[in-house]
FINU-785939 format. One record per residue (C-alpha): z, y, x; residue in three letters; residue number from 1. Coordinates in pm, whole numbers, always signed. Each point is the difference from the previous one (the first is absolute). Layout:
! FINU-785939
rec w: Z; v: Y; u: X; rest: Ala; nr: NUM $
...
//
This chain:
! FINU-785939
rec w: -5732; v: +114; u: +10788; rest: Unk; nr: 1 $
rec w: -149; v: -22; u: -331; rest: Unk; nr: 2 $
rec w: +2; v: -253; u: -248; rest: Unk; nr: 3 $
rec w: -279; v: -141; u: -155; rest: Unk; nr: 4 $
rec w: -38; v: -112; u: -457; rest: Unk; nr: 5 $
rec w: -247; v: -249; u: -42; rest: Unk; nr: 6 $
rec w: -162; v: -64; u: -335; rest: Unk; nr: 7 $
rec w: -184; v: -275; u: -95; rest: Unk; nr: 8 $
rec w: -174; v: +116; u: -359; rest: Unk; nr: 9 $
rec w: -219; v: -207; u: -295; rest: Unk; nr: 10 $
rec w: -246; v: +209; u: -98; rest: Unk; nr: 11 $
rec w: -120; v: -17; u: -337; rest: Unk; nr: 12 $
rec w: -287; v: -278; u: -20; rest: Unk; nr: 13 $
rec w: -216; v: +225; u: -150; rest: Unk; nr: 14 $
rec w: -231; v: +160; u: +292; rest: Unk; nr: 15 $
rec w: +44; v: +365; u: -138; rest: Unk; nr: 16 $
rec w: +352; v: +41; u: -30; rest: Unk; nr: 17 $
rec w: +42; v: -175; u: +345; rest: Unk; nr: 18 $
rec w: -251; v: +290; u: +139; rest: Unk; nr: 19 $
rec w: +142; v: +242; u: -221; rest: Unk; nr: 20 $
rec w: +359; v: -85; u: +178; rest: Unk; nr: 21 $
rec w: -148; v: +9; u: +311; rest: Unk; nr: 22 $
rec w: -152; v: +356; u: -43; rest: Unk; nr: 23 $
rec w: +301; v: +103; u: -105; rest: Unk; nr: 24 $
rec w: +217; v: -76; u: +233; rest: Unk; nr: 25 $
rec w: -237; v: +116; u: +285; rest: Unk; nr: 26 $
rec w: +31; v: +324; u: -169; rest: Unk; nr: 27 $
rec w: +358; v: +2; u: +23; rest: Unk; nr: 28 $
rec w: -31; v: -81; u: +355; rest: Unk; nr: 29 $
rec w: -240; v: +294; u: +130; rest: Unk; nr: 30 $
rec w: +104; v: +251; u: -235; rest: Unk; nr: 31 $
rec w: +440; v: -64; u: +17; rest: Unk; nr: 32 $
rec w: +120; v: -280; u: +177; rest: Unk; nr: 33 $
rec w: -196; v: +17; u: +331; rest: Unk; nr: 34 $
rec w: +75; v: +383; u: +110; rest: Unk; nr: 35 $
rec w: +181; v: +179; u: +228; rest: Unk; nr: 36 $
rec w: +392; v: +10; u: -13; rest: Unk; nr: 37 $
rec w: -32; v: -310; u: -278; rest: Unk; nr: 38 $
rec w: +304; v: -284; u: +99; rest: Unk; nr: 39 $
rec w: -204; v: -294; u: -144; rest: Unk; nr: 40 $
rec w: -403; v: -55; u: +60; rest: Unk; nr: 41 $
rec w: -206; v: -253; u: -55; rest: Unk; nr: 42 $
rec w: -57; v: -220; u: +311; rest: Unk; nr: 43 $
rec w: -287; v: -235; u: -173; rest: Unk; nr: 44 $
rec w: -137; v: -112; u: -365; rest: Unk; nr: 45 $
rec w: -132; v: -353; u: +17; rest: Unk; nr: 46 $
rec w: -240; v: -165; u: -243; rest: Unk; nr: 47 $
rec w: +72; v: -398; u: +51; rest: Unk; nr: 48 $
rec w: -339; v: -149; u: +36; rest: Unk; nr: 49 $
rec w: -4; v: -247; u: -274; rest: Unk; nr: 50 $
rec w: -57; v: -318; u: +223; rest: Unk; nr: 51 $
rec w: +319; v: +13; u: +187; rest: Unk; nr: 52 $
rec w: +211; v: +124; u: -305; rest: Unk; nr: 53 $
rec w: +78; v: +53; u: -337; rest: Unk; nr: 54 $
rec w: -213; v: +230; u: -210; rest: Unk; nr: 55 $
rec w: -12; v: +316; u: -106; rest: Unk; nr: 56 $
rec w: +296; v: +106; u: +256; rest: Unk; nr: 57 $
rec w: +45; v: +298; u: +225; rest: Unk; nr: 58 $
rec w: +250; v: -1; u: +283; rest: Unk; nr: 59 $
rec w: +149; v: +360; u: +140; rest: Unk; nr: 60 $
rec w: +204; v: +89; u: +263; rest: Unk; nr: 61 $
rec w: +209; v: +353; u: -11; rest: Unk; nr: 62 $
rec w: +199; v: +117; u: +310; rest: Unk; nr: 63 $
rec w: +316; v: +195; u: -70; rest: Unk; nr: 64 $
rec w: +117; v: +215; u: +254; rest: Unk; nr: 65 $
rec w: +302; v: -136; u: -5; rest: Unk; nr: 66 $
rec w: +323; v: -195; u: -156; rest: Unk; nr: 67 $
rec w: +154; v: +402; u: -100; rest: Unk; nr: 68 $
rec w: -331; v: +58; u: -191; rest: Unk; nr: 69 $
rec w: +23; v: -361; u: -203; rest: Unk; nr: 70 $
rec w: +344; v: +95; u: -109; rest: Unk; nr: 71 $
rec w: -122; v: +361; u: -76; rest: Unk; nr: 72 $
rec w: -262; v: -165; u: -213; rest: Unk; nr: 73 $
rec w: +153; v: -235; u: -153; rest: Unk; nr: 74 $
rec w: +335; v: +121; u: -94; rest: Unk; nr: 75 $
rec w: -167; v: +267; u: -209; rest: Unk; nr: 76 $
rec w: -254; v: -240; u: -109; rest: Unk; nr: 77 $
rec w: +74; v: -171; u: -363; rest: Unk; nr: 78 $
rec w: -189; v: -353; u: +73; rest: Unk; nr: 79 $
rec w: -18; v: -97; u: -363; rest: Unk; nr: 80 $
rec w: -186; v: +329; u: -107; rest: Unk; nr: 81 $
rec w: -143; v: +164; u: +316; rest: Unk; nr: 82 $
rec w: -263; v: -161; u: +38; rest: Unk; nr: 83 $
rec w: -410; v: +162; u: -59; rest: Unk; nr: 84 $
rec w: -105; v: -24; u: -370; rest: Unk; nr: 85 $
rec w: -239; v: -217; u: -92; rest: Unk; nr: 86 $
rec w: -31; v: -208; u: +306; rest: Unk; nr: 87 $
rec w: +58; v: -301; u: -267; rest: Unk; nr: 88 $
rec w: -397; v: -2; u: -82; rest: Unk; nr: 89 $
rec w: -53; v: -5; u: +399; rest: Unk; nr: 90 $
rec w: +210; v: -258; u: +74; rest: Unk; nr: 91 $
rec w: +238; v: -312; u: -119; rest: Unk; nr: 92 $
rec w: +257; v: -80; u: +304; rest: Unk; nr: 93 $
rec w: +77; v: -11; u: +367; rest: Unk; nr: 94 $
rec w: +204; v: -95; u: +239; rest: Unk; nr: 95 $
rec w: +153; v: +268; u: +195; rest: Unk; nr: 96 $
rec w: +159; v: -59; u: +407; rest: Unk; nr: 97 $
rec w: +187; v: +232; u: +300; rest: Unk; nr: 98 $
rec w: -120; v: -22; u: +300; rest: Unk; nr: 99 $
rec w: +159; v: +103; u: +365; rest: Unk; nr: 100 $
rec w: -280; v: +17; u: +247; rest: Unk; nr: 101 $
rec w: -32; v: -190; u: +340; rest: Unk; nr: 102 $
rec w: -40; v: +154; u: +329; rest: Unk; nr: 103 $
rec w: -322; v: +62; u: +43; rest: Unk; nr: 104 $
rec w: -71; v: +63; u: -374; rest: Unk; nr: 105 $
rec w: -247; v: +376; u: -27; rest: Unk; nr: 106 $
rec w: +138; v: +224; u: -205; rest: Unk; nr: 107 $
rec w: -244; v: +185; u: -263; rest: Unk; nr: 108 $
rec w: +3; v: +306; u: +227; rest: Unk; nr: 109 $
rec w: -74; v: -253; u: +334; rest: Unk; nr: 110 $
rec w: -277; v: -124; u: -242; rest: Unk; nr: 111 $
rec w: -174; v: +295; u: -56; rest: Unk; nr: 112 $
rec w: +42; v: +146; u: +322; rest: Unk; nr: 113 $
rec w: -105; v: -285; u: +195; rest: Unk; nr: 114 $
rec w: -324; v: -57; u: -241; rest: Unk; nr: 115 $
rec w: +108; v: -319; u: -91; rest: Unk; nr: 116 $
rec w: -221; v: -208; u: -245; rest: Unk; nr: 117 $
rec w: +66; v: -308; u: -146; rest: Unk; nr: 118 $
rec w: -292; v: -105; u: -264; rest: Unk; nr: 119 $
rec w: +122; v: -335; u: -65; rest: Unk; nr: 120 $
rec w: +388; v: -108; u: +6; rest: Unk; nr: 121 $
rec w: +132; v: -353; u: -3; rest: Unk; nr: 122 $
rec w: +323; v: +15; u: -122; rest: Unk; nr: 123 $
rec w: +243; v: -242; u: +17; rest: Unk; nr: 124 $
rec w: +333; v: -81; u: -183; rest: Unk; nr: 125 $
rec w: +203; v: -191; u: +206; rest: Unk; nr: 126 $
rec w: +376; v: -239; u: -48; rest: Unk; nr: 127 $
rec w: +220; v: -50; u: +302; rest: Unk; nr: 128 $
rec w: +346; v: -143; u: +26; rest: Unk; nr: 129 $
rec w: +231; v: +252; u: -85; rest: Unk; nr: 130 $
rec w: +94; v: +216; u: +300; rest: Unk; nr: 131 $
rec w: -315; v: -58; u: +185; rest: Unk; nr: 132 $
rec w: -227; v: +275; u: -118; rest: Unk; nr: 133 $
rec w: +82; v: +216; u: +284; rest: Unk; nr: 134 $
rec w: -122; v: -293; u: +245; rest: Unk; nr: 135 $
rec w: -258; v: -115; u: -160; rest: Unk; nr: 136 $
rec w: -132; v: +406; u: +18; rest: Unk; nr: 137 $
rec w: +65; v: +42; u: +348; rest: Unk; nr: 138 $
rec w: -215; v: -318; u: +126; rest: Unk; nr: 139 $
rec w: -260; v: +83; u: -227; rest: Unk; nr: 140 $
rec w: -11; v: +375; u: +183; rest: Unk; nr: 141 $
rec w: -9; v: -160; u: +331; rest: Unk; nr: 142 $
rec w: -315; v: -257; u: -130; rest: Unk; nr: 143 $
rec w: -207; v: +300; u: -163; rest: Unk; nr: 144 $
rec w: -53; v: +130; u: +304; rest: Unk; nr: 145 $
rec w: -235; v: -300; u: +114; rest: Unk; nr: 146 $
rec w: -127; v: -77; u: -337; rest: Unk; nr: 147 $
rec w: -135; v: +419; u: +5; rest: Unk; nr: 148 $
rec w: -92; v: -43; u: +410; rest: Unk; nr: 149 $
rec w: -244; v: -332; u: -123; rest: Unk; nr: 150 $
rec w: -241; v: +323; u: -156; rest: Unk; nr: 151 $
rec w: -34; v: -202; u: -320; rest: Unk; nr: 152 $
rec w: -5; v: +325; u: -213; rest: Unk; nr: 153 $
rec w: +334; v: -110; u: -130; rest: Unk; nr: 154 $
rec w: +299; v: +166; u: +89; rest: Unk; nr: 155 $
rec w: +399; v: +34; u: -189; rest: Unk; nr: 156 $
rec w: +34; v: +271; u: -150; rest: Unk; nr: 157 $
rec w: +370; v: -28; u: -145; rest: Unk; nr: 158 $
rec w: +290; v: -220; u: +0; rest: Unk; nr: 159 $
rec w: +287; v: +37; u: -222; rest: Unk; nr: 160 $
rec w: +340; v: -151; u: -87; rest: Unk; nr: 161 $
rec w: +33; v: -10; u: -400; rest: Unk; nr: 162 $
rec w: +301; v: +162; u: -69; rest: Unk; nr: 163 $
rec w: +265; v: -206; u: -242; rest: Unk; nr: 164 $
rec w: -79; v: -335; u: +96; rest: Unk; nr: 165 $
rec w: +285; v: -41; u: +293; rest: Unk; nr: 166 $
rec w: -292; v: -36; u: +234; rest: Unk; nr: 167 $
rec w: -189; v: -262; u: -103; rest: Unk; nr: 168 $
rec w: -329; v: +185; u: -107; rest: Unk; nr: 169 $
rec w: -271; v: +194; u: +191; rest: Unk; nr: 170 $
rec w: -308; v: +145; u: -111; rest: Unk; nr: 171 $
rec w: -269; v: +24; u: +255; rest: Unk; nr: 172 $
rec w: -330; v: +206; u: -13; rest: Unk; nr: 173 $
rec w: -297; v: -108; u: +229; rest: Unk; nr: 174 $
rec w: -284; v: +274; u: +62; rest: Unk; nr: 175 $
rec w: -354; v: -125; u: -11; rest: Unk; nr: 176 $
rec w: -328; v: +227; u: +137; rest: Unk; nr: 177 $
rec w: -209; v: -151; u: -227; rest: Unk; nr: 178 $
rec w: -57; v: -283; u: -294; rest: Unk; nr: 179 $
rec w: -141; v: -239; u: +310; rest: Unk; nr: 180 $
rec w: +317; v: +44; u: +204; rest: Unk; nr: 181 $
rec w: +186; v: -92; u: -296; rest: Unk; nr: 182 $
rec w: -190; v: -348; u: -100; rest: Unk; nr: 183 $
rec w: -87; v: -88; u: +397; rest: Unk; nr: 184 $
rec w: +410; v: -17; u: +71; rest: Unk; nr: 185 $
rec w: +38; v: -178; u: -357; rest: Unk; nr: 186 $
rec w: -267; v: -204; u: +18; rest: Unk; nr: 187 $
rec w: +83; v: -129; u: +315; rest: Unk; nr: 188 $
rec w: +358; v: +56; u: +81; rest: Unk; nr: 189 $
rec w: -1; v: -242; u: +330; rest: Unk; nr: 190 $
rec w: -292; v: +142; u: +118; rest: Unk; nr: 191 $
rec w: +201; v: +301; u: +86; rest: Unk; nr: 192 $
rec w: +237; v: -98; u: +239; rest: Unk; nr: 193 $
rec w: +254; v: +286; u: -10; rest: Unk; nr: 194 $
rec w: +17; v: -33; u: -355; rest: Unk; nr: 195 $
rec w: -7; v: -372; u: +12; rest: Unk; nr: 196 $
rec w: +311; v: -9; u: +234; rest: Unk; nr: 197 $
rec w: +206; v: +295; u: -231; rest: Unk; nr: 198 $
rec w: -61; v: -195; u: -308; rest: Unk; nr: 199 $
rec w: +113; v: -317; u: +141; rest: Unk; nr: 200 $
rec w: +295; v: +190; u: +175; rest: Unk; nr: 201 $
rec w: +47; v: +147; u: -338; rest: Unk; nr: 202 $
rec w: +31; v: -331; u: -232; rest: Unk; nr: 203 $
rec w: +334; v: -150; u: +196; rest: Unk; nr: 204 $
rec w: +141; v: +287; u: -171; rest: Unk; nr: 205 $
rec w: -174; v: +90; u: -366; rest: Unk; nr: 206 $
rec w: +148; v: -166; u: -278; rest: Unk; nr: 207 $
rec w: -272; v: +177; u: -247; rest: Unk; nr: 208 $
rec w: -354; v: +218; u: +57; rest: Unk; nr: 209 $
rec w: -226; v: +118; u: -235; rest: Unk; nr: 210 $
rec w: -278; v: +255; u: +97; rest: Unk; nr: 211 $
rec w: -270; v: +210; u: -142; rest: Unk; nr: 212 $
rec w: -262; v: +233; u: +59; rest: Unk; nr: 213 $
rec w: +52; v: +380; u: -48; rest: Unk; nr: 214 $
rec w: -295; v: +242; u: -36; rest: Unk; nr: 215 $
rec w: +112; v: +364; u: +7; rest: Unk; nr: 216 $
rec w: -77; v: +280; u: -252; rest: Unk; nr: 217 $
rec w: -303; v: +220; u: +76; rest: Unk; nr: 218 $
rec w: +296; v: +275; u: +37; rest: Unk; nr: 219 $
rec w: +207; v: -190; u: +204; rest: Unk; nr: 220 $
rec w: +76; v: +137; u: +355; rest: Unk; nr: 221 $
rec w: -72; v: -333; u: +162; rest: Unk; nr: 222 $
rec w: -363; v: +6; u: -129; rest: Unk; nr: 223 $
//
């Protein structure tokens, strides 16, 4: 099973260092990271659009083959020094997170295979009680299923525990075909009843839920 590193990056403010990052990076991907035989690819870069989220900042998902690669990587990584040169002019912080996938959840190599798309991604950050990440997960699989049967162009496209937080976080990813998709479920959340009944199914158990709008990189395999 692989594991998944999610970054959540602040671009620099200024518009061509944020595209300058962004090239970059989607050079890395094509040309290195995203080959045959590589043990960590990049699943998705995410531009946050600026209405739902804070601004400049990039969100990227990397699957690792698995837990032997991480401690391949990492134990002959130095994590004060290894790090790419001269990323400080591209960006100022993150926040960095592990995440196990659901059942359910494609893999990159289900994703390309498949011909998934997903031009628009709501993602949402989401506190449970500790210890009930793996429930809430499992009733939110069984509710997808209607809310992607209603053919609302809006479908999930991953579900996640966050590792390191004794099961009390899960970060969920909702595909949308299209920009209308995204603001006719939004706009009028009741008005979709599958979605209606998940969220209010949903809020006995959230104790926090923040979302925002991802748009992927012209590289990106979901584009």
């Amino acid at each position: 099973m692989p594991i998944y590193y999610h970054e959540t990056i602040d671009a620099s403010i200024v518009r061509e260092k944020a595209l300058a990052y962004l090239d970059k990076v989607g050079k890395a991907v094509t040309e290195r990271t995203n080959v045959p035989g590589s043990q960590m690819r990049n699943l998705g870069k995410w531009v946050v659009n600026w209405t739902t989220g804070r601004w400049i900042q990039v969100v990227g998902q990397w699957e690792m083959t698995s837990w032997d690669w991480f401690i391949e990587h990492f134990t002959k990584t130095n994590l004060m020094f290894d790090h790419p040169e001269g990323q400080e002019q591209y960006r100022s912080g993150g926040f960095d997170r592990l995440l196990k996938p659901w059942e359910g959840t494609p893999t990159l190599d289900q994703i390309i295979e498949e011909g998934r798309q997903a031009p628009f991604v709501l993602q949402e950050t989401i506190g449970v009680p500790a210890g009930s990440a793996p429930t809430y997960l499992e009733s939110l699989r069984a509710a997808a299923t209607g809310i992607k049967g209603a053919g609302r162009g809006m479908q999930l496209h991953g579900a996640y525990e966050v590792l390191l937080r004794d099961e009390s976080e899960v970060l969920v990813q909702w595909a949308f075909a299209d920009l209308s998709s995204f603001t006719a479920a939004v706009g009028d959340t009741r008005g979709f009843r599958d979605l209606a009944a998940w969220r209010e199914q949903a809020r006995a158990t959230e104790r926090s839920y923040i979302a925002a709008l991802l748009e992927p990189t012209e590289w990106s395999p979901l584009r």
